[in-house]
N, C-alpha and C positions, 0 to 999 in steps of 0.2 A: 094539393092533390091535382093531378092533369095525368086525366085519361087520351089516350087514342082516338080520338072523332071515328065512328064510325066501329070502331073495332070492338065492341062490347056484345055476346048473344043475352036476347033478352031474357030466356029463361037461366044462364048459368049462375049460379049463386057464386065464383067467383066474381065473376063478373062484376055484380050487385055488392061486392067489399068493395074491390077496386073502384068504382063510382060511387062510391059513401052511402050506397043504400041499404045496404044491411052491413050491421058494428062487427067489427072483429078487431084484437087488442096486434094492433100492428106496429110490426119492429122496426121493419124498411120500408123506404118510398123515394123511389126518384124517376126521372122519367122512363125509365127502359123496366124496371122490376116493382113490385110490391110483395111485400114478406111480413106474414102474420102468425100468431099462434094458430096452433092446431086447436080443433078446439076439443078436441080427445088424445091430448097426448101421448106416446109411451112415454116419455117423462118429460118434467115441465121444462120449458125451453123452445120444445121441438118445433119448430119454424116450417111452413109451408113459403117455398117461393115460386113465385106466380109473372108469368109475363103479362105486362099490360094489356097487350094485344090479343085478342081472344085466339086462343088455338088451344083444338083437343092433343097433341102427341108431340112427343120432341120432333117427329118426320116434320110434323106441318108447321114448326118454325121456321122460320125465312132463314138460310143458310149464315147472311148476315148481321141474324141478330143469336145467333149461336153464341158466340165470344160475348159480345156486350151480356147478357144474357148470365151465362156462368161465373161471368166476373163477381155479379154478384151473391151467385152462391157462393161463391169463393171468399167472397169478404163475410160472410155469416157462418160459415161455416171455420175460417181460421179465428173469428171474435168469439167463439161459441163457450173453447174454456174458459177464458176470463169473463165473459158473462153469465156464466153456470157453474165453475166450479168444475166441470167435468174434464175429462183424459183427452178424450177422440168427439167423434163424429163419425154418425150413419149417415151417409148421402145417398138418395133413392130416388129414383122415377118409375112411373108405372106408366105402361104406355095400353091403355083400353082394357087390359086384365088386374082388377084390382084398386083400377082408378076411380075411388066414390064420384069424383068432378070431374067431367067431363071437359078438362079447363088445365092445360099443361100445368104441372106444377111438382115442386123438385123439395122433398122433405130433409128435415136437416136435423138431425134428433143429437143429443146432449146422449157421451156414453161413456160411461165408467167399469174397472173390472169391475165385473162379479154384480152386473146393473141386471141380469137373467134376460137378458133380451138373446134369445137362441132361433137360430131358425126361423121360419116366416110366421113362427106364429106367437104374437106379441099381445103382451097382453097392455090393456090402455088405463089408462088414469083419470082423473078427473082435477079440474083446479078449485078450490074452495072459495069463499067468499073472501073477493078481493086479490086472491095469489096471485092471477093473469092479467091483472094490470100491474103488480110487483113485480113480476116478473116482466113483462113488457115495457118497462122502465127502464131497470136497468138492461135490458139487450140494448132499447133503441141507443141506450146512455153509450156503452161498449160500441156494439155496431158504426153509432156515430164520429167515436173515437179512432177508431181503425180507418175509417173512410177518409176522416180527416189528415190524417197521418202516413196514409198509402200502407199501411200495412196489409195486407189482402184487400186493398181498394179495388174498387172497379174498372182504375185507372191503369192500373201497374199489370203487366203479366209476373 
C-alpha cells in the first residue's frame, strides 16, 4: 500500500482506508487508484473507486490524472460481470450533492435485468457475516486477472 506524502485530509474517512487506518474489504490498489466495497451496497459487488490523492470533486482532479484515473474504473468496471455474475454496470459520480465523502470517488455497482434499481432512488443492502470478504476475493481475484491480461487494464485505452 503507498499513499501520496502529503495528499491525505485528516479528517476524511476515505482517506483513513486509503492509509490503512480504518478496514475496508478492498478490491484494487495500485499507485494512482484504490477500489473497495461499499459498505452499503445496492448489491454486493458495488465498488467505490477512490483517487489516492485527496480531492473533493472530479473538477479538483488534476487534469492529468483524469485518464490514469478512469482507466481504472474502466478495468473494474469491464471485470465486474465475470466477477459478479452480473449483465452491465452502473458507473456514477457525485460531485457535492449526494456525495456522503467528501473524497472523489466513482461507484461501480453490479446490474442485472429486472435487479429494480429505478431512478435515483435505491434501495441498499447489507453483506452478512463474512460475504464482503467473499466477495472481495473473488473481484480482487477477477480484477487482478483483467489487469494482468490488458483486458480493461489500466494500461490499454
Amino acid at each position: 500500500m503507498t499513499s501520496v506524502p502529503g495528499a491525505s485530509s485528516a479528517s476524511c474517512v476515505f482517506c483513513g482506508i486509503i492509509d490503512g487506518e480504518l478496514v475496508a474489504e478492498r478490491v484494487w490498489e495500485d499507485e494512482v487508484a484504490v477500489g473497495f466495497l461499499d459498505r452499503r451496497p445496492l448489491f454486493h459487488g458495488h465498488t467505490l473507486v477512490v483517487p489516492r490523492r485527496h480531492v473533493v470533486t472530479l473538477a479538483d482532479l488534476d487534469p492529468d490524472d483524469v485518464g490514469p484515473f478512469f482507466r481504472r474504473v474502466r478495468t473494474i468496471a469491464a471485470a465486474m460481470p465475470e466477477a459478479t455474475g452480473c449483465v452491465g454496470t452502473f458507473v456514477a459520480n457525485n460531485n457535492i450533492v449526494s456525495q456522503s465523502v467528501a473524497h472523489l470517488h466513482v461507484h461501480v455497482v453490479p446490474r442485472v435485468k429486472g435487479d429494480g434499481l429505478r431512478g435515483f432512488f435505491w434501495p441498499r443492502t447489507s453483506y452478512g457475516e463474512g460475504e464482503s470478504e467473499a466477495v472481495g476475493r473473488r473481484l480482487r481475484e477477477v480484477f487482478g486477472r483483467h489487469a494482468a491480461t490488458g483486458r480493461g487494464s489500466p494500461e490499454t485505452d
